[in-house]
N, C-alpha and C positions, 0 to 999 in steps of 0.2 A: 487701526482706529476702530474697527467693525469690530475686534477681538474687546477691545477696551468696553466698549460699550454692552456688549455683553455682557463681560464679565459684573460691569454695576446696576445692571438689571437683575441680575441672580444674585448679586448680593441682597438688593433692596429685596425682591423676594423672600429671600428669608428670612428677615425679619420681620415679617408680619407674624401674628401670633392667634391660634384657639386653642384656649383650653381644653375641650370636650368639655364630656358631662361629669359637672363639680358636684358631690353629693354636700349637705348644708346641712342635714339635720330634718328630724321633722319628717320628710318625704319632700320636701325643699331642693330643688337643683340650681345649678346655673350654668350658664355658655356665657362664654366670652370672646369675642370675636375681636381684632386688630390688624388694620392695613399696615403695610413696611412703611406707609409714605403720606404726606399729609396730600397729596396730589387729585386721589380719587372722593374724595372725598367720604361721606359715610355711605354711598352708594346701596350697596344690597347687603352690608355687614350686619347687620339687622333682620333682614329677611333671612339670611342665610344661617342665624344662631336659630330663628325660630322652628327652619327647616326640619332642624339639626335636631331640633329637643322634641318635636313630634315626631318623627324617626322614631330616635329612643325608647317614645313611649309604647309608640305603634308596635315596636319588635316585642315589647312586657305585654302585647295586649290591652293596656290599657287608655281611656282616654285622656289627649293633653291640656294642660292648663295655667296658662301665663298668670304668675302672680304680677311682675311687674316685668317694664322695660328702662333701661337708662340710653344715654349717649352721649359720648364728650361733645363740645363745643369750639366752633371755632373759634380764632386763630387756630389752624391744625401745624404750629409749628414748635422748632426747642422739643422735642416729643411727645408733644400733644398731639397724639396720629389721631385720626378716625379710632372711635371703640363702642361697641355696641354689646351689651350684656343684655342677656334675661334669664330673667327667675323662673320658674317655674312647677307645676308637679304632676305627674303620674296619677291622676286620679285612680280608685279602686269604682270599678265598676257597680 
């Protein structure tokens, strides 16, 4: 039973999904962040795309800059998971 349950926890695990860093055009990015599971709800998928793209700019040197944020909505079911995307850009100092 203990094996079973495992094993559908690593599966749910793997289906959550980030992109990285999407280049857009412009000097325009974006992250996108997705839990496996409607469970957690949108938790820190959000903070954690934002994390993610200030990093990015940090390693360029440069300062970051949220153009916008979205988030799906719930009912988080039928696969409408948790998703939390942001835009953003690399300012030139």
């Amino acid at each position: 039973m203990r094996t079973i349950v495992l094993c559908a926890v690593a599966c749910l695990a793997a289906c959550a999904s980030n992109t990285g860093v999407v280049p857009m055009g412009g000097g325009l990015h974006m992250i996108a962040k997705q839990a496996a599971t409607g469970f957690p709800g949108l938790g820190n998928l959000k903070a954690e795309a934002i994390q993610e793209a200030a990093l990015y700019c940090s390693k360029q040197g440069k300062p970051f800059m949220v153009e916008s944020t979205s988030e799906t909505q719930p009912p988080y079911v039928l696969g409408n998971y948790p998703r939390a995307e942001v835009h953003f850009r690399c300012e030139a100092k």
